[in-house]
Every structure is written in structure tokens, then in C-alpha cells.
C-alpha positions in Angstrom: 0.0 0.0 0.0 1.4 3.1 -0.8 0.2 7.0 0.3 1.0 9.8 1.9 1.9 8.8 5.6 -0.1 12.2 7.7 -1.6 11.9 11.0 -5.1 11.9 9.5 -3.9 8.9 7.6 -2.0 7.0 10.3 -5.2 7.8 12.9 -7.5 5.9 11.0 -5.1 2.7 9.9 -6.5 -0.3 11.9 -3.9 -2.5 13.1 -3.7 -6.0 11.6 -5.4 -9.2 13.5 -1.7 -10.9 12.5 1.2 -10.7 10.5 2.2 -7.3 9.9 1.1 -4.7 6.8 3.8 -2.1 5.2 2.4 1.1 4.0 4.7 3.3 1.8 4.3 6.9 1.5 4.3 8.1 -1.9 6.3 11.5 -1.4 9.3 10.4 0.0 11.0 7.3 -1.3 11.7 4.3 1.3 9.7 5.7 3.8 6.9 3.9 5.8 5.0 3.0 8.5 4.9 -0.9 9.7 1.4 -1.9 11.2 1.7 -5.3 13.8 -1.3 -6.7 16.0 0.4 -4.5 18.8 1.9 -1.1 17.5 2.8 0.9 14.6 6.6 1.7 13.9 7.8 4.4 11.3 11.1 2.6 9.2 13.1 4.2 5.9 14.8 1.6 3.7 17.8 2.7 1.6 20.4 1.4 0.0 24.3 1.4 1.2 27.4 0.6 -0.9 24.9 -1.6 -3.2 23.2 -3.0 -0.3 19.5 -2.6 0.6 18.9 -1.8 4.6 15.9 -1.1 6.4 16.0 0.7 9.8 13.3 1.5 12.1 13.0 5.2 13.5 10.4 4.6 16.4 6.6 4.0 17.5 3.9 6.5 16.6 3.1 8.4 19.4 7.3 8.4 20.2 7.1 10.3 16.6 4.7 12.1 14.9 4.7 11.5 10.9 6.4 14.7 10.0 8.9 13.9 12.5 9.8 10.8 11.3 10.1 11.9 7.8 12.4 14.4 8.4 14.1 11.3 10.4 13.7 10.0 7.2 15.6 12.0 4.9 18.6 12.1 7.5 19.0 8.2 7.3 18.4 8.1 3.6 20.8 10.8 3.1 23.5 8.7 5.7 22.7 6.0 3.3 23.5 7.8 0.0 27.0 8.8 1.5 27.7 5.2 2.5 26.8 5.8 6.1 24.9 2.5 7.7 22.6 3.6 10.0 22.7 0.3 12.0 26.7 0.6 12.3 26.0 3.4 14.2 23.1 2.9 16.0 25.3 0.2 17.1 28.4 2.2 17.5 26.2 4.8 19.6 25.0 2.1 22.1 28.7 0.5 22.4 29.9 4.3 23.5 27.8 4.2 26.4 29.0 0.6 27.8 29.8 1.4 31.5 33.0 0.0 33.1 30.7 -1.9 35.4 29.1 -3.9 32.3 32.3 -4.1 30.7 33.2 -6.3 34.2 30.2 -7.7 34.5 30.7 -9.5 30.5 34.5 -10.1 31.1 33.2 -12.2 34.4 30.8 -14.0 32.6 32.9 -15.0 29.5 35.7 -16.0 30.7 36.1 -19.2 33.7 37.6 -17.5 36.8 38.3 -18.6 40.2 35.9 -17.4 43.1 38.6 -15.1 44.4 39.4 -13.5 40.4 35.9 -12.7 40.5 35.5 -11.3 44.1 38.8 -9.1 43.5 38.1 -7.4 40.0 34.4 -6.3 41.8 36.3 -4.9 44.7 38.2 -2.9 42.7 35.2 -1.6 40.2 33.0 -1.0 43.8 36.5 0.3 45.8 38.9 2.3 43.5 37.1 2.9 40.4 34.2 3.2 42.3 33.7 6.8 40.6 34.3 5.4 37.4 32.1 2.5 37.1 28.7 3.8 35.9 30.9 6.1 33.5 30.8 4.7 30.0 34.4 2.9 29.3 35.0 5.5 26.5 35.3 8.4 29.1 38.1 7.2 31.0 41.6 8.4 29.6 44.9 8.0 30.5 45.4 11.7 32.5 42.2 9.8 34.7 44.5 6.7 34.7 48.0 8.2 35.6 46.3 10.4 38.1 44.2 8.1 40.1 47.4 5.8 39.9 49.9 7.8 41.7 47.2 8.7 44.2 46.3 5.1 44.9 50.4 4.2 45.1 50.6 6.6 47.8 48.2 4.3 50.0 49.1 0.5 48.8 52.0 0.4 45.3 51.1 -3.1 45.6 47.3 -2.8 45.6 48.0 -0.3 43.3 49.5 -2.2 41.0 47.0 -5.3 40.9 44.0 -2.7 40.8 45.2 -1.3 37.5 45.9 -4.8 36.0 42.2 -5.4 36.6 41.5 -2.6 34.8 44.1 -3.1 32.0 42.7 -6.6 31.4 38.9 -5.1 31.4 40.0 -2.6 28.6 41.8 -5.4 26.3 38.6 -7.3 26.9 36.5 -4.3 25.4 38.7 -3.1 22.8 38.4 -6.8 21.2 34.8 -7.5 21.6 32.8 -4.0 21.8 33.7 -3.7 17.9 30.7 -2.1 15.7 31.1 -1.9 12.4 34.6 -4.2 12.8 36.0 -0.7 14.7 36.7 -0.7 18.2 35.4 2.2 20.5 38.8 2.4 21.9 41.6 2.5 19.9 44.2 2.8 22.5 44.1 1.1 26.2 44.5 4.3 28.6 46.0 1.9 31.2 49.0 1.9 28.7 49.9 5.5 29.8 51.6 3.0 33.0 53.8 1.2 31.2 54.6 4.1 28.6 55.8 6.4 31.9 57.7 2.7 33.2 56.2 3.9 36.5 54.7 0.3 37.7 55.4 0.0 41.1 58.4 -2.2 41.9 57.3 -5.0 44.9 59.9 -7.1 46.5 59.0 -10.7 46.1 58.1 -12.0 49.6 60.6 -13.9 51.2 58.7 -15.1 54.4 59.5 -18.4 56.1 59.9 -19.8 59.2 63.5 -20.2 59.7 64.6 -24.0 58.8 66.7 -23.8 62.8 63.3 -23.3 64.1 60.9 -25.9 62.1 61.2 -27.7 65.1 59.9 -25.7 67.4 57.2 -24.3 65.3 56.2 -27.9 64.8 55.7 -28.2 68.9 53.7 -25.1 69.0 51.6 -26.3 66.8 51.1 -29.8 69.1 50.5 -27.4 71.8 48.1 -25.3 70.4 46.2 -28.6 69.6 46.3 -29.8 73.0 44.8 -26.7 74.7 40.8 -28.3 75.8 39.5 -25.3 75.2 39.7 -24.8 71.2 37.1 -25.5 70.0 36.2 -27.0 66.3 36.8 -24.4 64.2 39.9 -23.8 66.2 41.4 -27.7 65.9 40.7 -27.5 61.4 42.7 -24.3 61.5 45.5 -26.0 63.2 45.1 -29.1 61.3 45.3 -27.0 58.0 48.6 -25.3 58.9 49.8 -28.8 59.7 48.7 -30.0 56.6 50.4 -26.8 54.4 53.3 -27.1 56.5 54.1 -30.7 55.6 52.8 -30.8 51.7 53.7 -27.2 50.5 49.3 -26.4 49.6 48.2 -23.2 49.3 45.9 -21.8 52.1 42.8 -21.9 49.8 43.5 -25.5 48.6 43.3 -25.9 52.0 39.6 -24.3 53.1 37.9 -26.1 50.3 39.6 -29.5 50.6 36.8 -31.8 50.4 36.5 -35.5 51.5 35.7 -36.4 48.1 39.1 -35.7 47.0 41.2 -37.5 49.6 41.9 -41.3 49.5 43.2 -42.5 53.1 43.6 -45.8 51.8 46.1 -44.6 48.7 47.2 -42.0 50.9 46.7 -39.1 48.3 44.9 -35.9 47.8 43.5 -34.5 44.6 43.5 -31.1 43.3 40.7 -30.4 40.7 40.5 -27.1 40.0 44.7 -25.9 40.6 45.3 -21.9 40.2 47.5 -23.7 37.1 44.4 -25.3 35.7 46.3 -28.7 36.0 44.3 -31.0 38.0 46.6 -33.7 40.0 46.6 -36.2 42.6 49.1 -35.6 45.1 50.9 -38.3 47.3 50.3 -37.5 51.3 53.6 -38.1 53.7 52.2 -40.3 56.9 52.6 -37.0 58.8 49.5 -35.3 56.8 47.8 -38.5 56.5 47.5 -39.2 60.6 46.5 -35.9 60.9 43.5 -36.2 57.9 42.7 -39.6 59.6 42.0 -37.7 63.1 40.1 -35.2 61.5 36.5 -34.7 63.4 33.7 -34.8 60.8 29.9 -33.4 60.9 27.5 -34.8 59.4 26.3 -33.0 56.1 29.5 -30.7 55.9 31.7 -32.4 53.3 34.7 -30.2 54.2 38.1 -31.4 55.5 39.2 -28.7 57.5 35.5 -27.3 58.5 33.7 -25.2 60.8 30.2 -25.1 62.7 30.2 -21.7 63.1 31.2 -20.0 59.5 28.3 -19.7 56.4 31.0 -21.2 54.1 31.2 -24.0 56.3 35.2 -24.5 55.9 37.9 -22.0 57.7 38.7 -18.7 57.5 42.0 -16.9 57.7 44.7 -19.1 59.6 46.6 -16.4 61.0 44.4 -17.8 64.7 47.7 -19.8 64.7 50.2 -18.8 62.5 50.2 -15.2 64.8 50.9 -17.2 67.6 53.5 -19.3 66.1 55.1 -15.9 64.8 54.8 -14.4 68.5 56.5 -17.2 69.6 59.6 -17.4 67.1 59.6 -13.6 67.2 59.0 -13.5 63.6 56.5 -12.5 60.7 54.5 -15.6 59.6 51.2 -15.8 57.4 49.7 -19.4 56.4 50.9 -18.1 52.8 54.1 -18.2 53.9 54.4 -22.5 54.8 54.3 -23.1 51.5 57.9 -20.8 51.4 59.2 -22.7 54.1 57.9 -26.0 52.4 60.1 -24.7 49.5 63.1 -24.6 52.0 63.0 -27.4 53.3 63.1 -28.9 50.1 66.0 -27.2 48.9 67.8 -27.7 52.4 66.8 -32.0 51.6 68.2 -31.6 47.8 65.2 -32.0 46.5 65.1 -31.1 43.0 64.0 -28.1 42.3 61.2 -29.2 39.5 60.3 -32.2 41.8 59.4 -29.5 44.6 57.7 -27.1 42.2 55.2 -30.3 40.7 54.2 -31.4 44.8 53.5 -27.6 45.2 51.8 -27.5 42.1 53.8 -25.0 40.6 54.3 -24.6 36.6 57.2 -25.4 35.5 58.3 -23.2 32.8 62.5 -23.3 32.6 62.9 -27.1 31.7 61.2 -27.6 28.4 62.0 -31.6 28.4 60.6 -31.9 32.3 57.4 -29.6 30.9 56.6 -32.0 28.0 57.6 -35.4 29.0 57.4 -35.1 32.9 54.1 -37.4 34.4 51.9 -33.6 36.3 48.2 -35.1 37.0 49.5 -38.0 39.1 52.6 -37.5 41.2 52.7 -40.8 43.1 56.4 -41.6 41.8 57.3 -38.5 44.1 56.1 -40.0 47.6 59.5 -40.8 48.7 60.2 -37.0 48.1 57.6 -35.6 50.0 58.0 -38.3 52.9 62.1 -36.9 53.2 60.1 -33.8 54.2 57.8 -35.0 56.8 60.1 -36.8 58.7 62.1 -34.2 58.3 60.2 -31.8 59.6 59.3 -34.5 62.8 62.3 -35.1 63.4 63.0 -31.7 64.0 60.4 -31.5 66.5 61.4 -34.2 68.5 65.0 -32.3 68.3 63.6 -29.1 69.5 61.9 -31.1 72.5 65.1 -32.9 74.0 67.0 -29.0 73.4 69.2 -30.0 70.9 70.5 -27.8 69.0 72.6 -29.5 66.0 71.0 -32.3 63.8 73.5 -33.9 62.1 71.0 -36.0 59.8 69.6 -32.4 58.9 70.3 -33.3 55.1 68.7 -36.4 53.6 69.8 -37.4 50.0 67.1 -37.2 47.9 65.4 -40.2 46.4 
């Protein structure tokens, strides 16, 4: 159907039972009104570069008919220059993208661990709090470098893993926020960081109870355990810097240790979801394994190391011990740090390095003939190295008990 699209006209059109109808106006070319069972929508089709588009300008009542023609003509005239309306439409929406959606898409596309997840949305609610209802295209790199240096004042090293988040949530738009094929950002703004070489330069932690007192350490850790008073939640914390004291596992692989992925009987535990995305079995010395075989269950709570009296159900932070074991040996200590004294021990055994990086689950990235041929997902053949280290680390104890001072087994030839 084809006339003149005016408000008289488009007042008395009925609106189809079904299917839609397409009425043409006969003045200006491509121009029309769409009737459906449930509204009427003005459109203009065109050509561009050879290719016939249609786009829709809006609802009647959103636009009157002499507004939407001279909508009309703009598109068509877009069109004639080689202008796709969509590709803008499109590039207009993907300019207001706010740094929070931006987050909230990178977290959903990708597979992160619970504690990626819970650190890049404290940083969009904490830091860039300000920013984060901003669309993405706003922020620049005078915003960057400025909030930076403030932020370095307070923490270089939260600093520093703050604006990684945000580096990583800008590559992630300028390769998927793309309309027409062109990104909305040409250049990442968290660049400006690396351009200036200002990154803040952190120490690597060196943190480890001192291999002279592993004994000792080991003995406050049997008194800690004795005292009647501590309760549950009290005993799995101890229990769980036992058990990343003699196997070298990170405090987290700790908490969510399940019962499902222990085997008494083999004496192993299983890793399925490593920070290196290498699941592995790991071989338990006797030391870790009479302490799992003590453990006190409850019923329904499938946890290791768990607790009546936390939501999660597991532990918390293990610095309830580790702050007395530090208070004791006069020294800093975190339950991050065991797995640097784990390491020590090692080295002070002559454990090969690589052997000591696989039972801490480390990559192993130097040694390109260990890295492809090496057995990673079952490490059973290295039970006789992680055994050296819990009797090591007994034995120690036992020295520390009778006051001697001078081991002269300390070093074990590795197997």
C-alpha cells in the first residue's frame, strides 16, 4: 500500500489481526509506517554501498509522521553517502558501555576462580568506584595516571593489581565492543603505566619460618592442639597449617579440601581445579595423612578442614595460629608463607627443584624436556620425596623437644 503517511492517515489505519502490513508513502521514497497486532513503527529503507537496509526510526506516538520523515531523509541521506545507519546505531550504544558492564561481561565470559571474580568487583566498587557507571569510553589515561599515583601513595602493591584489573577489562572491550569491525577504543588508557615505566616495583616476599626453628614451630603447633578449650573451628585451622606445613598447599587449597578428594587408603589428595588449571593427585607423607585420619567430621558438611560456626562451612584466615607461632619465634609468619618454608625445606633436603615445584603445584616453565615429558596429574612416583620432608620436619620437633640444637642428619639425600 502506498500514500502519503499524515496523521489523518496513520489515525484511522487499523492494526492487523496478524502478521504485519507495510504502507509506503508516496512522497518520499523508502519511507513507511509498519502496522503489527500490537503497535505501529515508522522505518526508511535505503540502499548502502549496493546493499538494501531497512531501519526503524520509532513508535507513533514516540514520533509524529512529519517527525519521522524528516528522520527519514537524515538516514536516507546517511545511506546515499555510504553511512549504515545500524553501524551506528550500534556504534552509539557500544559508546555508552559502563565500566561496570564491561566487568560484569569479562566475568561472565571467561572461567575465573571465586577469588578473580571477588577481587576485579572490589576494585570496580572500591577504586574505580567513581568510574564505574561512566561509559568505558570516558576514562583516559590523564584519569589513569592520576588516580594511579594517588592510589600508590596508600598501597603500590594494591595499586599495581588494581590497574591490571583494569588493563585486562580494557583489552577485553577493545576486542569484543567492535561495531562496524572498529573498536570504541583505539588505545588502552592503562598503557599511559607502562609508557611512563612507573609500575610500582614489589619485593618478592621472602617469608618463612627459619629452617633452625621448624622444630619448634612444629611443637607449638602440638600445643596449640592440645589446649581443651579450642574448639572446632579452632582444631581445622591447626590441622590445616599442619597440613600446608608438611605438603607445600596453598591456604585456599586448604579451606575447600573436600573429603571427596582425599583417598586414606592410597594416601593421596586430589586437586581439581589448581590456580595452574592442571588437575593432580598428590601423594600425602604419613605425617599429613594421621593428621587427615584424626580429623572430626559433621554430618552434612563435606569439608576437611570445616567449621560449625562459618556460612561457608570451611575456615577462615589461619593467621588464629600462625600469629601465635610468629609471636613465639619472634618473627613474621602468614599461612601463605608455609608453602615458602615448604620450599626450603626442600632445597635444604636436595630435592630437586622441578620435583618441589610439581608437589607444590607449581608450573614449570624453565625445563622444556621436564614440561613435556614429565608425568603432572599423578605424582605418586614422588612419595618418597615428600616423605624426606615430613620426617624431616618431625624429626625436627622431637630435636627441638630434648633442646638440641645441632642435627647432624639435617640433610637427607634425595630419592
Amino acid at each position: 500500500m502506498q500514500t502519503k503517511i499524515t496523521k489523518k492517515i496513520v489515525d484511522n489505519l487499523k492494526l492487523p489481526e496478524a502478521g504485519q502490513t507495510l504502507i509506503w508513502d508516496s512522497e518520499l521514497k523508502g519511507f513507511g509506517i509498519r502496522l503489527t497486532a500490537g503497535s505501529m513503527s515508522y522505518f526508511v529503507q535505503g540502499r548502502v554501498n549496493g546493499r538494501s537496509k531497512r531501519i526503524t526510526i520509532g513508535k507513533h506516538g514516540l514520533f509524529t509522521p512529519d517527525e519521522a520523515r524528516k528522520e527519514a531523509k537524515e538516514r536516507l541521506r546517511d545511506m546515499a553517502r555510504g553511512i549504515d545507519p545500524n553501524d551506528v546505531k550500534k556504534t552509539n550504544e557500544a559508546l555508552t558501555i559502563t565500566l561496570a558492564e564491561v566487568g560484569s561481561a569479562y566475568i561472565q565470559d571467561r572461567t575465573l576462580k571465586q577469588n578473580s571474580i571477588r577481587d576485579i568487583n572490589i576494585h570496580l566498587n572500591g577504586i574505580f568506584g567513581p568510574w564505574k557507571d561512566q561509559p568505558i569510553t570516558d576514562i583516559t589515561r590523564d584519569m589513569v595516571l592520576k588516580l594511579f599515583r594517588q592510589r600508590t601513595e596508600e598501597s603500590p602493591s594494591q595499586a599495581n593489581q588494581a590497574f591490571r584489573n583494569l588493563r585486562a577489562l580494557f583489552n577485553y572491550a577493545m576486542a569484543t565492543y567492535r561495531p562496524g569491525d572498529k573498536p570504541i577504543i583505539l588505545e588502552n588508557p592503562v598503557k599511559v603505566i607502562s609508557d611512563a615505566k612507573i609500575w610500582n616495583v614489589i619485593q618478592a616476599k621472602n617469608r618463612r619460618i627459619p629452617l633452625l626453628a621448624a622444630g619448634r614451630a612444629w611443637n607449638i603447633l602440638e600445643s596449640i592442639r592440645e589446649n581443651p578449650g579450642l574448639e572446632l573451628p579452632g582444631l581445622s585451622i591447626v590441622d590445616a597449617v599442619y597440613f600446608c606445613f608438611l605438603t607445600g598447599a596453598r591456604w585456599g587449597e586448604a579451606q575447600s579440601l573436600t573429603w571427596d578428594n582425599v583417598n586414606l587408603e592410597a594416601g593421596t589428595w586430589y586437586i581439581q581445579d589448581p590456580k595452574n588449571k592442571v588437575p593432580v593427585t598428590l601423594p600425602l607423607n604419613s605425617q599429613a595423612k594421621i593428621i587427615l585420619e584424626n580429623r572430626t567430621r559433621i554430618d552434612g558438611n563435606n569439608f576437611v578442614f570445616c567449621s560449625n560456626k562459618s556460612k561457608t562451612g570451611y575456615i577462615g584466615p589461619g593467621r588464629f595460629v600462625t600469629d601465635q607461632i610468629a609471636k613465639d619465634l619472634k618473627i613474621i609468619i602468614s599461612p601463605h608463607d608455609l608453602r615458602r618454608t615448604f620450599r626450603s625445606i626442600a632445597a635444604e633436603l636436595n630435592i630437586e627443584l622441578w620435583r618441589t615445584k610439581l608437589l607444590m603445584n607449581h608450573k614449570i616453565r624453565d625445563d622444556i624436556t621436564i614440561q613435556a615429558y614429565t608425568e603432572k596429574s599423578d605424582l605418586e612416583y614422588l612419595r618418597p620425596n615428600i616423605q624426606t620432608i615430613g620426617d624431616w620436619i618431625e624429626r625436627q620437633g622431637k630435636i627441638a623437644a630434648s633442646n638440641n640444637v645441632i642435627d647432624i642428619n639435617s640433610k637427607r639425600e634425595a630419592i
